[in-house]
C-alpha positions as CSV (number, residue, x, y, z in Angstrom):
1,X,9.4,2.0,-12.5
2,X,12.1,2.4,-9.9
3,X,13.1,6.0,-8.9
4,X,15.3,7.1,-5.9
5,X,14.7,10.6,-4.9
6,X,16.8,13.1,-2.8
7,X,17.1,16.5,-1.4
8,X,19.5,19.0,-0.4
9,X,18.2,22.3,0.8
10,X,20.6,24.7,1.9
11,X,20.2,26.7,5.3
12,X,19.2,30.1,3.6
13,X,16.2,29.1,2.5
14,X,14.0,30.6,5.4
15,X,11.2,30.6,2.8
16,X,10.7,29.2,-0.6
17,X,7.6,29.8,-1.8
18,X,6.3,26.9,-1.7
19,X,4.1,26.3,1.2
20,X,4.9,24.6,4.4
21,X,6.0,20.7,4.1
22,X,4.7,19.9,7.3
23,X,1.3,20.1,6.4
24,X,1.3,17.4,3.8
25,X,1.1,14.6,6.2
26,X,-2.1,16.2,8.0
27,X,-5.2,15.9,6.6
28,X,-6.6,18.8,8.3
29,X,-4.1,21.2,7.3
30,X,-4.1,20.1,3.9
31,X,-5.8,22.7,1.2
32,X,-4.4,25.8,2.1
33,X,-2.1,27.7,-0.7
34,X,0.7,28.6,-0.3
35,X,0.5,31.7,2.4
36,X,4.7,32.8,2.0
37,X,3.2,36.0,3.7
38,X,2.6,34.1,7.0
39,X,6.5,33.6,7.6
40,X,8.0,37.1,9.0
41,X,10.8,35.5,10.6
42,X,14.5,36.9,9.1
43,X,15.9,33.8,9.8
44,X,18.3,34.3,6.7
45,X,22.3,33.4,7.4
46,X,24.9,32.6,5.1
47,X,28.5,31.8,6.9
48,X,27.2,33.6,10.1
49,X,26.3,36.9,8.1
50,X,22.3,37.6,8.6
51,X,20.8,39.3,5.6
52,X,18.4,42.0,6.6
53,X,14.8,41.2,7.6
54,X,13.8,42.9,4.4
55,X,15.8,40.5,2.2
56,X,15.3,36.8,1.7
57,X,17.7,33.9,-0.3
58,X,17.0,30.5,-0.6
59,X,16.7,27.3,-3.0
60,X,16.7,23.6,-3.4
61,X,18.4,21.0,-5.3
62,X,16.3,17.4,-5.2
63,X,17.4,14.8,-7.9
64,X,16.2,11.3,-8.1
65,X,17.1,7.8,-10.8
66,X,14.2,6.6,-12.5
67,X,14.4,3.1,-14.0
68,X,11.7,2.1,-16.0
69,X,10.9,-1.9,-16.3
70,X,9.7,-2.7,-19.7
71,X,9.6,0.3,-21.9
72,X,12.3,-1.4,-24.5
73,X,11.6,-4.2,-26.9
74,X,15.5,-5.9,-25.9
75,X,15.2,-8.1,-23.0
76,X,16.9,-6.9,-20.1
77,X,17.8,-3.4,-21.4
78,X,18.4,-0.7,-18.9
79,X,16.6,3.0,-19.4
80,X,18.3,4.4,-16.0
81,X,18.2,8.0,-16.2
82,X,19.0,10.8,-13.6
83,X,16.7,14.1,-12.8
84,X,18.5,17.3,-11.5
85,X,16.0,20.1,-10.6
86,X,18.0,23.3,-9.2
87,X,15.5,26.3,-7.9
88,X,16.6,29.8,-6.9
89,X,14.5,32.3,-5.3
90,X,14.7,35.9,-4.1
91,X,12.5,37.9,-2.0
92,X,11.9,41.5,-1.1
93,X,10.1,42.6,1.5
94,X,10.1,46.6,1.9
95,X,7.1,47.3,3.7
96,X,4.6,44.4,5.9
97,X,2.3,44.9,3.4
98,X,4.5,44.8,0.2
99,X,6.2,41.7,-1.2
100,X,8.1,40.9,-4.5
101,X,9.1,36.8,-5.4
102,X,10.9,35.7,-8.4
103,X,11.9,32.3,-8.5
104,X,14.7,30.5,-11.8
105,X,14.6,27.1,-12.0
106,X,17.1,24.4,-14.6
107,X,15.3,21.2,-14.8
108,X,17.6,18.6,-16.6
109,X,18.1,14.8,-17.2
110,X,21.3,12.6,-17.9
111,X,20.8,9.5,-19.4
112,X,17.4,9.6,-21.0
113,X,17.7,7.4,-24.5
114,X,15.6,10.2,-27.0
115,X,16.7,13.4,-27.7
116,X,15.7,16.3,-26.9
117,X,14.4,14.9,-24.1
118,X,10.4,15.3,-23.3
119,X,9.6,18.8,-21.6
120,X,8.4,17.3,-18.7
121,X,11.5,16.6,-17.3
122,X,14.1,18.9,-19.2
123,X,13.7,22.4,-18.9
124,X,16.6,24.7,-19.2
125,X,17.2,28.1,-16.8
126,X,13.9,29.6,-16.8
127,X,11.5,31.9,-14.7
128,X,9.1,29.5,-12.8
129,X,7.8,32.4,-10.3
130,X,7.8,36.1,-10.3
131,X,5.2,38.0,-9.1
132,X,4.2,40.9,-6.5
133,X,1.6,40.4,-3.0
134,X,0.0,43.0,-1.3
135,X,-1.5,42.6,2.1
136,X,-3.9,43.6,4.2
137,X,-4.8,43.4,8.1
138,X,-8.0,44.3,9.7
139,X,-11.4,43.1,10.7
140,X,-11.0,41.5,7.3
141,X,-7.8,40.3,5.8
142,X,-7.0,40.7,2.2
143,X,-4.2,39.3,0.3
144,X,-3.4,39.9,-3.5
145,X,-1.0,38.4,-5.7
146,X,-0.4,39.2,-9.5
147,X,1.7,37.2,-11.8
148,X,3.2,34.0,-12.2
149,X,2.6,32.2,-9.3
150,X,1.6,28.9,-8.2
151,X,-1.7,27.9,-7.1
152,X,-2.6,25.1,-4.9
153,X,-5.9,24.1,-3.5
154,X,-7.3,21.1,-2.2
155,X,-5.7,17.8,-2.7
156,X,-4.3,19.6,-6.2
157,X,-7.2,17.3,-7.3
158,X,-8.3,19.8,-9.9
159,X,-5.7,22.7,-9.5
160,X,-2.2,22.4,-8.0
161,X,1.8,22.4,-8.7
162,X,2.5,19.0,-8.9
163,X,5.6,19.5,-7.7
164,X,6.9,15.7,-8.1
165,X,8.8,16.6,-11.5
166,X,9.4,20.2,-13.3
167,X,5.3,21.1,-11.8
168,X,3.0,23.8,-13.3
169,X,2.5,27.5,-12.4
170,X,-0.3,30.0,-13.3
171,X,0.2,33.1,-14.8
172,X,-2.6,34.7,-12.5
173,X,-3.8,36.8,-10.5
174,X,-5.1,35.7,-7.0
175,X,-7.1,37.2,-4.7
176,X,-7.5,35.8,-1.2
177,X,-9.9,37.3,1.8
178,X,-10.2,35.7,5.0
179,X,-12.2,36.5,8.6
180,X,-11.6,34.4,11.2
181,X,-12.4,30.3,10.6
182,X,-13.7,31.3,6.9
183,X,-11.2,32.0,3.3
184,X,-12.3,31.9,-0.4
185,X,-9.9,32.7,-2.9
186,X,-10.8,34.4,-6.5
187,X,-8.7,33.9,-9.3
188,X,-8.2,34.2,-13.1
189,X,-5.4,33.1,-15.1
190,X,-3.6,30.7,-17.6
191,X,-1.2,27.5,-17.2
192,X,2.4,28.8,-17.6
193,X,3.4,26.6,-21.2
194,X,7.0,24.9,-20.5
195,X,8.9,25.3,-23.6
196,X,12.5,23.8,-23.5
197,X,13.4,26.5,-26.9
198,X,12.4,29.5,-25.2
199,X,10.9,31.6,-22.5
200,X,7.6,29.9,-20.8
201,X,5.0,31.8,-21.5
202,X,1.2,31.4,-20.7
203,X,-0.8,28.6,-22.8
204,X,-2.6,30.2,-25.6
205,X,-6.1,30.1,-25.5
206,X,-6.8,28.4,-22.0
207,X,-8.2,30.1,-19.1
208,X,-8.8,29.1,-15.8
209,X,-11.0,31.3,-13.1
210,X,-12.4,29.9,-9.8
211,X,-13.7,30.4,-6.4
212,X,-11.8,28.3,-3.5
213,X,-13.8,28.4,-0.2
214,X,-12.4,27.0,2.9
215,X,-14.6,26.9,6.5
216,X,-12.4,25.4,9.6
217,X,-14.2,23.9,12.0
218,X,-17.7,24.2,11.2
219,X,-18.0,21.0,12.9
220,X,-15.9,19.9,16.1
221,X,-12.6,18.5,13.8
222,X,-14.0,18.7,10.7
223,X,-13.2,21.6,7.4
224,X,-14.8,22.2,4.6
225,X,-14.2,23.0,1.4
226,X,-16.4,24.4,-1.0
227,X,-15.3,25.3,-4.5
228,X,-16.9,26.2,-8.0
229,X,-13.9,26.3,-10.8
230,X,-14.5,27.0,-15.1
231,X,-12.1,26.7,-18.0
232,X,-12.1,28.3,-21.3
233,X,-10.3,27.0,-24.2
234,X,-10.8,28.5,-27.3
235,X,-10.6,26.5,-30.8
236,X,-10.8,23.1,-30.3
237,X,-12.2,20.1,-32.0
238,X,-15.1,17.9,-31.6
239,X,-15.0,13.8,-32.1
240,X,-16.9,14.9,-35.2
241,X,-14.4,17.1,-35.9
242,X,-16.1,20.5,-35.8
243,X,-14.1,23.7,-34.6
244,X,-15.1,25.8,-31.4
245,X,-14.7,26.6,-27.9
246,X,-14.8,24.4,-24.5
247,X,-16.2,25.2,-21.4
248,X,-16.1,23.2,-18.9
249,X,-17.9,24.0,-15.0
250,X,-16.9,22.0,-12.0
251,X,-18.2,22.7,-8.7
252,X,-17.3,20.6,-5.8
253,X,-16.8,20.1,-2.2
254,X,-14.3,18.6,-0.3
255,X,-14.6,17.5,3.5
256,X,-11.5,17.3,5.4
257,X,-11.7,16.2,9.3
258,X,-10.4,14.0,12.4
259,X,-12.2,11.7,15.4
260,X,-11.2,10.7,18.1
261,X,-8.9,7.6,18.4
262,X,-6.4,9.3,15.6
263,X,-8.8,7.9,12.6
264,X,-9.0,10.9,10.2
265,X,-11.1,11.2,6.7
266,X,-10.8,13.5,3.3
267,X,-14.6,13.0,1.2
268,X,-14.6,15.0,-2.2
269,X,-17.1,15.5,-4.7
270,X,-16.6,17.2,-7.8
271,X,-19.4,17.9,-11.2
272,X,-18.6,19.0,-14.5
273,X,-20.9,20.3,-16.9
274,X,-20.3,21.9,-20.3
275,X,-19.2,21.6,-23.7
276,X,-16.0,20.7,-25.6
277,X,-17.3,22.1,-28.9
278,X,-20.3,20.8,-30.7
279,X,-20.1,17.6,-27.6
280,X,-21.6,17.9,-24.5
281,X,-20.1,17.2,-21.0
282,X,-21.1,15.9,-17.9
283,X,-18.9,13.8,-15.4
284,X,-18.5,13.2,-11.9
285,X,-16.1,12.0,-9.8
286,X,-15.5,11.5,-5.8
287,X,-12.5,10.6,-3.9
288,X,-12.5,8.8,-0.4
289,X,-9.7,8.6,2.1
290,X,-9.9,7.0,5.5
291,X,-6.7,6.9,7.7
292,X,-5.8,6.1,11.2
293,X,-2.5,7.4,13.0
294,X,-1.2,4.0,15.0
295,X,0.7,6.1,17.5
296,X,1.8,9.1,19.2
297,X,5.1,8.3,18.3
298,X,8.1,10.5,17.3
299,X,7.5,8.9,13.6
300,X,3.6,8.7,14.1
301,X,3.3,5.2,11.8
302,X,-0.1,5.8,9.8
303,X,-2.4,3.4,7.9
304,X,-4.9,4.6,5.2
305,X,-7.7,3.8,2.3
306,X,-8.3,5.3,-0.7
307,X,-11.3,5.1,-3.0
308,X,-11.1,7.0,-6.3
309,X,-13.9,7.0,-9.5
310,X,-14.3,9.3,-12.1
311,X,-17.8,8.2,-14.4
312,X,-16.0,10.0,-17.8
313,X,-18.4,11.2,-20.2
314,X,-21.1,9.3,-21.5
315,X,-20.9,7.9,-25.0
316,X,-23.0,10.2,-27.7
């Protein structure tokens, strides 16, 4: 498959929600979520106009052709198709320590040979963020967020946006506290269902609750990540066929770190234990990444490994 991929932003956006961009290429800096709190800065303009501090506008518009080989049974026949993803966002700020988001997104495609189209790539005007965040500042800093929201931890792994397409929010309610080098997050909520016919609303019967750790430095260059994440889905069926519900444990730990001479490293292990009805579970998986950064260069050219396995359940 062939896709071409780009991206306007326009130059209100002082903030989207998001998460920083930069960050993605370091492997140090990846795991956080998204922390919209950390950027104060008004920033906002439109024609010369600044909005107040208070008040923030942005968006984005990426689109990219996709143009699968192989998918028809006709020789040679084209499946070109075109993805339009617009996102709107407002923000509120009355107070430091008050903060209201909503976020509309139209995900649509041109060209796609079935109709309606799948809904992981059509999605018509609907609320993909809107929720309120509380802060607070001491000896101990407390953040809280409530309502549909993304969350991001890790390499988005286990839990994350996957923000390549239409992506997934939570509706949830996350609770982050941090002091100094050391963060866990606590959160409970429910994948946000995309539903091209109506309004998305929260996936009946799945539940997602978890404990995100993160410790920077606890080594010279090296973070880590400790994590211990459950789901709950109620009335599902066995391989035999027999109703109940799943629940599936997973804790892990992921190791994110450089050395000297610009090699860097991201080690993650992850368990799961549990039940999926009458079966039983237990897996594992780890994920290896070595990398090394050829250059101090403006474009900073970088070369990397990656080992993945996952052991799947065992046959019963």
């Amino acid at each position: 498959m062939t896709a071409l991929w780009f991206t306007a932003l326009p130059a209100v956006a002082a903030w989207d929600g998001s998460g920083d961009p930069a960050n993605v290429g370091d492997p140090a800096n990846v795991g956080d979520p998204p922390n919209p709190s950390s950027d104060s800065s008004p920033g906002n303009a439109i024609g010369g106009w600044e909005l107040p501090a208070w008040l923030e506008l942005g968006g984005q518009i990426p689109g990219r052709v996709e143009d699968p080989s192989g998918a028809s049974v006709i020789k040679n026949a084209s499946n070109a198709y075109y993805l339009s993803r617009i996102r709107m966002h407002l923000g509120i700020q009355p107070t430091s320590w008050l903060r209201f988001f909503a976020e509309a997104q139209d995900a649509r495609v041109g060209g796609y040979d079935t109709s309606p189209a799948p809904n992981t790539i059509y999605n018509p005007m609907d609320v993909r963020q809107a929720y309120v965040q509380v802060n607070y500042e001491g000896v101990v800093n407390v953040t809280a967020r409530a309502g549909r929201q993304e969350l991001l931890f890790g390499g988005e792994r286990l839990i994350g946006p996957a923000d390549w397409g239409i992506s997934h929010t939570f509706d949830a309610v996350d609770l982050t506290v941090s002091e100094g080098n050391a963060k866990v997050d606590l959160f409970a909520g429910s994948v946000v269902l995309i539903d091209p016919s109506r309004l998305d609303r929260s996936k009946p019967g799945e539940h997602v609750y978890g404990a995100y750790g993160s410790v920077k430095k606890i080594l010279p260059g090296m973070d880590v990540e400790p994590y211990f994440l459950f789901k709950l889905t109620l009335l599902v069926k066995s391989a035999a066929g027999s109703v109940g519900d799943a629940l599936v444990l997973s804790p892990g730990v992921r190791v994110i770190g450089k050395t000297p001479g610009r090699f860097d490293y991201v080690m993650e292990l992850v368990l799961q234990r549990g039940s999926y009805s009458s079966d039983k579970i237990a897996a594992a998986a780890t994920s290896y990444v070595a990398g090394w950064t050829m250059n101090h260069s403006r474009f900073q050219p970088r070369l990397s490994l990656e080992y993945n396995y996952a052991s799947g359940d065992p046959t019963k």
